[in-house]
N, C-alpha and C positions, 0 to 999 in steps of 0.2 A: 783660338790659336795659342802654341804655350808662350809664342814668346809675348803678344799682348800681355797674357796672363800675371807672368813674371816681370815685365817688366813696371804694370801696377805694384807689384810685389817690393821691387826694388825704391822707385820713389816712395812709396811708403816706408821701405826701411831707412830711408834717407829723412824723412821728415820726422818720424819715430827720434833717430839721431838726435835731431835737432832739438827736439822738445826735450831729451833726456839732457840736455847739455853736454853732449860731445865735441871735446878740445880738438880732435883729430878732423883740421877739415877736409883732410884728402879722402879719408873715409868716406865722410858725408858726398862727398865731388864725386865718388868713382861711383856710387849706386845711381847719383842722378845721369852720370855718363850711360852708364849699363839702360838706362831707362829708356835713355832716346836713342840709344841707339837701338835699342828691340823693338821700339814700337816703332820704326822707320824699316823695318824690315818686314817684305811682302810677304817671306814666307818663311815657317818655321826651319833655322838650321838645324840638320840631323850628322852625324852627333851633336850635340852642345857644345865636344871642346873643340869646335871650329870657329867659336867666337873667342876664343879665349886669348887670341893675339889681339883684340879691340875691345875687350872687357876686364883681362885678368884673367888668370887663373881661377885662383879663390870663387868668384862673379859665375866662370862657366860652372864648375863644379856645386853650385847651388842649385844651376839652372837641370842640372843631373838630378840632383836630388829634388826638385822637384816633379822630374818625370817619372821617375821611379816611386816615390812616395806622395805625390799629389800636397807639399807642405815642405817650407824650409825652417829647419829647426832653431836657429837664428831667427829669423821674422818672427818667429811665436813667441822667441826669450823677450823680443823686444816688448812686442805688444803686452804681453804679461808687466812688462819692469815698465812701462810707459802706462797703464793698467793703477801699478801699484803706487804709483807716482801722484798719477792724479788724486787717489783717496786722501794719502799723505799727506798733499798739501789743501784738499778742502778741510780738512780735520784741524789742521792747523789755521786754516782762514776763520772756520768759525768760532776761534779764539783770537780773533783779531791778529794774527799772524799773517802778514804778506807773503808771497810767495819766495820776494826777496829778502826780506827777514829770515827767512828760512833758512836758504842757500848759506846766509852769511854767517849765522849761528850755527848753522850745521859744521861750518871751512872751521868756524871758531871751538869746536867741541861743546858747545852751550847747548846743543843739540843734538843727542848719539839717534843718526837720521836711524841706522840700522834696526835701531832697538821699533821704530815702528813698522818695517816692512814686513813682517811675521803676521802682524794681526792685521795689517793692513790686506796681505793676500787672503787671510782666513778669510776676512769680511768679503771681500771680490769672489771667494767660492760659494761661501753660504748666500750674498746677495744674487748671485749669476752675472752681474754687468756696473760696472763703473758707476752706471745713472743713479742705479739702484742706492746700491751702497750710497751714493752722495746725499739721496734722500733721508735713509736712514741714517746718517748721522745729523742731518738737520734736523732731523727729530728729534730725537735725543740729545741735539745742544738746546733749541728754543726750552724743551723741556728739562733740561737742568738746569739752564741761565737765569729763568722767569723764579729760582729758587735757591738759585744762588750756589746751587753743586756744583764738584768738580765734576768731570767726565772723561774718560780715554777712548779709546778704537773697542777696548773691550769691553768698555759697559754698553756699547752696540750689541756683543754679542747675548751679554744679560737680559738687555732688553728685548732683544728679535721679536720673543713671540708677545708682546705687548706692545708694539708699536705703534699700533693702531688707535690705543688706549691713553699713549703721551697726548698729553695735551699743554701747553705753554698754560702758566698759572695767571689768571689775568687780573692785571693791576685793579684796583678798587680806588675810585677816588671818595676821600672822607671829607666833612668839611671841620674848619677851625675855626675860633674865634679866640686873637689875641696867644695864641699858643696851646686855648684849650680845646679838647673834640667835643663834638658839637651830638646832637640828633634830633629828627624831627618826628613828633608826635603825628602819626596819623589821626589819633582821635582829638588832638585840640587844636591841629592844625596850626601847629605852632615849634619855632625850632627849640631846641632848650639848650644852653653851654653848661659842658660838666667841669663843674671846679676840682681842684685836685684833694676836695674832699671828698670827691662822688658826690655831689648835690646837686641833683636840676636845676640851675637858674634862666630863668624865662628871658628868651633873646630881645635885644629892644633895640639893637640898634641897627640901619641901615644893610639892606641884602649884601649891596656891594662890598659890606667890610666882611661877610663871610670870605677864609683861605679857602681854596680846596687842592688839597695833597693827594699824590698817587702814593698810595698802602698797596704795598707789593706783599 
């Protein structure tokens, strides 16, 4: 039925809302109105604009363009910019940016949000789906973090066809002794500390006082 149809439509544009942070909440109120009210209805109104004294105007006139076009072109803005949104802020999470850090540096201009939503949509086409995209930037943060690079949205796009290929750089633990690096001889079975002349001096004292340091 279209109005079932539509009126999943409609709560979704209202949740859509929400998540985007919409100030207007009568907006957000009239879609979830429009919702219950369709889906409490037996049977599809013909025309559409006979619901429009208990929906709206605007509301029936979507529920038109749905029947004619099988898609309201609003719902699709949404999902696209609630789409673009979500990359946005995983990009910025895996730079230890909160979601609310964001919002607040964005109010603040410390943040031109705009200046990300370009490559942010690029990557949601070339990726096909939100998931996608989120992975591919987790790639490509472990693997420039583990290395200490910057990174943007667009060195996802650099990287695309090598992604597979990132690999996080994995820490090495060394050992020390005293502040000097150490090594151990497989053929004398013995560790040796390197003085800061380069000289093997043969270890002697207790395992427990070897450090061992993560060498990134």
């Amino acid at each position: 039925m279209i109005n079932t149809e539509v009126a999943k439509i409609f709560q979704d544009m209202a949740e859509l809302l929400e998540i985007n942070g919409e100030k207007i909440i009568q907006r957000i109120n009239a879609y979830k109105k429009a919702a219950t009210y369709l889906s409490n209805l037996k049977e599809d109104i013909k025309p559409p604009y006979l619901v429009a004294r208990v929906i709206g105007e605007k509301n029936a006139k979507k529920i038109e363009e749905y029947v004619k076009h099988g898609k309201i072109k609003e719902y699709e803005e949404l999902k696209e910019e609630s789409a673009i949104r979500q990359v946005i802020a995983f990009f910025f999470a895996s730079k230890g940016v909160s979601l609310q850090e964001l919002k607040e540096n964005a109010k603040k201009r410390k943040i031109i949000y705009s200046r990300f939503t370009k490559p942010a949509k690029q990557l949601l086409e070339l990726a096909g789906s939100v998931n996608q995209a989120k992975e591919a930037i987790d790639k490509v943060a472990k693997w420039a973090n583990t290395r200490k690079l910057d990174y943007s949205i667009e060195t996802v796009f650099k990287k695309w066809l090598e992604l597979d290929r990132l690999k996080p750089k994995e820490a090495v633990k060394k050992a020390f002794y005293n502040g000097n690096p150490m090594v151990y001889s497989e053929l004398k079975k013995k560790w040796f500390v390197i003085n800061k002349y380069g000289e093997w001096l043969e270890f002697a004292d207790k395992l427990d006082k070897i450090e061992w340091k993560i060498i990134e």
